[in-house]
C-alpha positions as CSV (number, residue, x, y, z in Angstrom):
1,X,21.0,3.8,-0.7
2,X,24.6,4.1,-1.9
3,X,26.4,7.7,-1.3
4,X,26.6,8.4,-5.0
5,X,22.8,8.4,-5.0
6,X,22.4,10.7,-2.1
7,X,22.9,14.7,-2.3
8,X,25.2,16.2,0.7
9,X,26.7,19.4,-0.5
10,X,24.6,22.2,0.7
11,X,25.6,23.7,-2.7
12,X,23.8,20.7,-4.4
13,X,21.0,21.9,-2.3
14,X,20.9,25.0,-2.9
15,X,20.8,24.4,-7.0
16,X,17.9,22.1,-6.8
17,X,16.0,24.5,-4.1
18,X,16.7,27.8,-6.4
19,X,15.0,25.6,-9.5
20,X,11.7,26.1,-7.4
21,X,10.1,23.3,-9.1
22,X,8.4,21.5,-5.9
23,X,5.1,19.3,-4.7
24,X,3.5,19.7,-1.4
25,X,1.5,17.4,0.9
26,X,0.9,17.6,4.5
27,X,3.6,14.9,5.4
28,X,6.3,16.2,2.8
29,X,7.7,19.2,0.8
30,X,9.3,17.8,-2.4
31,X,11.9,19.7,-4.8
32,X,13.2,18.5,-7.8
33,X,15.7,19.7,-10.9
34,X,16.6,17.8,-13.7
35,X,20.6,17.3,-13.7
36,X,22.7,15.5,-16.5
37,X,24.9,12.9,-14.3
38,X,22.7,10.0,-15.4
39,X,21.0,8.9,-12.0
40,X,18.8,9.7,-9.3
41,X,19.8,11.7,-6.3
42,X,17.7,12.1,-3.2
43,X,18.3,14.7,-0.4
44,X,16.7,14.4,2.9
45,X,15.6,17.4,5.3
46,X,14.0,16.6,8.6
47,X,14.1,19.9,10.7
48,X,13.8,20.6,14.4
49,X,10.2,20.7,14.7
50,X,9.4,17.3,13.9
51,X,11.5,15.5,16.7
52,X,14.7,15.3,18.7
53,X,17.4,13.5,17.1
54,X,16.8,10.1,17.7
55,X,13.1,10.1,15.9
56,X,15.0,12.5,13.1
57,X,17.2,9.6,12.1
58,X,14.7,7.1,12.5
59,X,12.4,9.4,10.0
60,X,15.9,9.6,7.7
61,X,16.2,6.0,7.9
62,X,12.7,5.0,7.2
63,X,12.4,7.8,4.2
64,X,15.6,5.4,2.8
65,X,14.0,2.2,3.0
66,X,11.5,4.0,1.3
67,X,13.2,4.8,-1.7
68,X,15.7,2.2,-2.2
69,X,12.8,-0.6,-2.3
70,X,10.4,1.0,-4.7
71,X,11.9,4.0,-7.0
72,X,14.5,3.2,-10.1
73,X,17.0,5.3,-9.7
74,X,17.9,5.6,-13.5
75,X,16.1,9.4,-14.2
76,X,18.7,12.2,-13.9
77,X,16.4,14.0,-11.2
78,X,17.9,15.4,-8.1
79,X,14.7,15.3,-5.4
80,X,14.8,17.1,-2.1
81,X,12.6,15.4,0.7
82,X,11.4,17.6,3.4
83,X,9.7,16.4,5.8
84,X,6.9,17.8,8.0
85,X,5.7,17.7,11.2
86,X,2.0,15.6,10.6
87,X,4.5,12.6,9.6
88,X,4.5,11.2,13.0
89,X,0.6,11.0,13.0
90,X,0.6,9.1,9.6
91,X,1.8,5.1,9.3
92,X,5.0,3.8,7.2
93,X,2.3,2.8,4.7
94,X,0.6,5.8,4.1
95,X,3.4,7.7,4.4
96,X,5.2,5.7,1.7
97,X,2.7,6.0,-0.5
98,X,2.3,9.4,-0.3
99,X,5.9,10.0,-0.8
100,X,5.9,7.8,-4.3
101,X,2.6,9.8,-5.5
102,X,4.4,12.9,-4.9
103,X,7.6,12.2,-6.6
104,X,5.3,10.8,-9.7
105,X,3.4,14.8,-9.8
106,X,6.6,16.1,-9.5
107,X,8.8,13.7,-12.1
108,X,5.4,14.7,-14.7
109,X,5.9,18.1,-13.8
110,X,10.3,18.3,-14.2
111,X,9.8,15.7,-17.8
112,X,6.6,16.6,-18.7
């Protein structure tokens, strides 16, 4: 996923958080906001709980593949991943598909 397609600012963050449009599963937390800059951007959030750092960036890395093989990253949507501890029980499989279902409910939900 390129860096322009990727939020980093905590203040980029913090506007899509305060919009407190969001999805919930028991694998992910999902935020969204509509922006006007023309493409996706996806920010990833794997706290503490769920690992130390080595199976944090694996669950980063993984959440990429994720998105850069099956989403189009034309919608002006900025999307917050959160990620929650019962991940680690679930496969790549399930958890991918439960990731796309979630940013479908949420896309409805932001475009109506």
């Amino acid at each position: 996923m390129k860096r322009s397609h990727r939020l980093l600012k905590d203040a980029d963050f913090q506007t899509v958080l305060n919009q407190k449009k969001f999805v919930k599963s028991q694998e992910f937390t999902l935020y969204g906001s509509k922006q006007s800059i023309g493409h996706m951007r996806v920010g990833l959030s794997v706290g503490k709980k769920v690992g130390n750092a080595v199976v944090r960036n694996k669950i980063r890395r993984q959440i990429r593949m994720m998105l850069t093989t099956n989403l189009d990253l034309r919608d002006s949507i900025d999307y917050i991943v959160m990620v929650r501890l019962p991940y680690l029980s679930q496969n790549f499989q399930a958890n991918q598909s439960n990731l796309l279902n979630l940013m479908q409910n949420l896309r409805r939900k932001l475009i109506g």
